[in-house]
C-alpha positions as CSV (number, residue, x, y, z in Angstrom):
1,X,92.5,76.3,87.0
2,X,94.0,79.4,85.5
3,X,91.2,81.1,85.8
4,X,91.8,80.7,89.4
5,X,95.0,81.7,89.5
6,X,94.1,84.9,87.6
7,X,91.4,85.8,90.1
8,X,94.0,85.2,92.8
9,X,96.6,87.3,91.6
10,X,93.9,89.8,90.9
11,X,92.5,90.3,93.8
12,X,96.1,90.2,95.7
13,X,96.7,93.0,93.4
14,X,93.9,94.9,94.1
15,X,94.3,94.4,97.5
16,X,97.5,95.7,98.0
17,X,96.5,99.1,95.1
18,X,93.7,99.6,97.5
19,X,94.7,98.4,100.7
């Protein structure tokens, strides 16, 4: 489950750095 949530934020975080 967190590990989810980590992958979630991280990609929403790279997405909006690289967007």
């Amino acid at each position: 489950m967190e590990e989810q949530v980590s992958t979630s934020l991280l990609n929403n975080w790279v997405g909006k750095k690289y967007s």
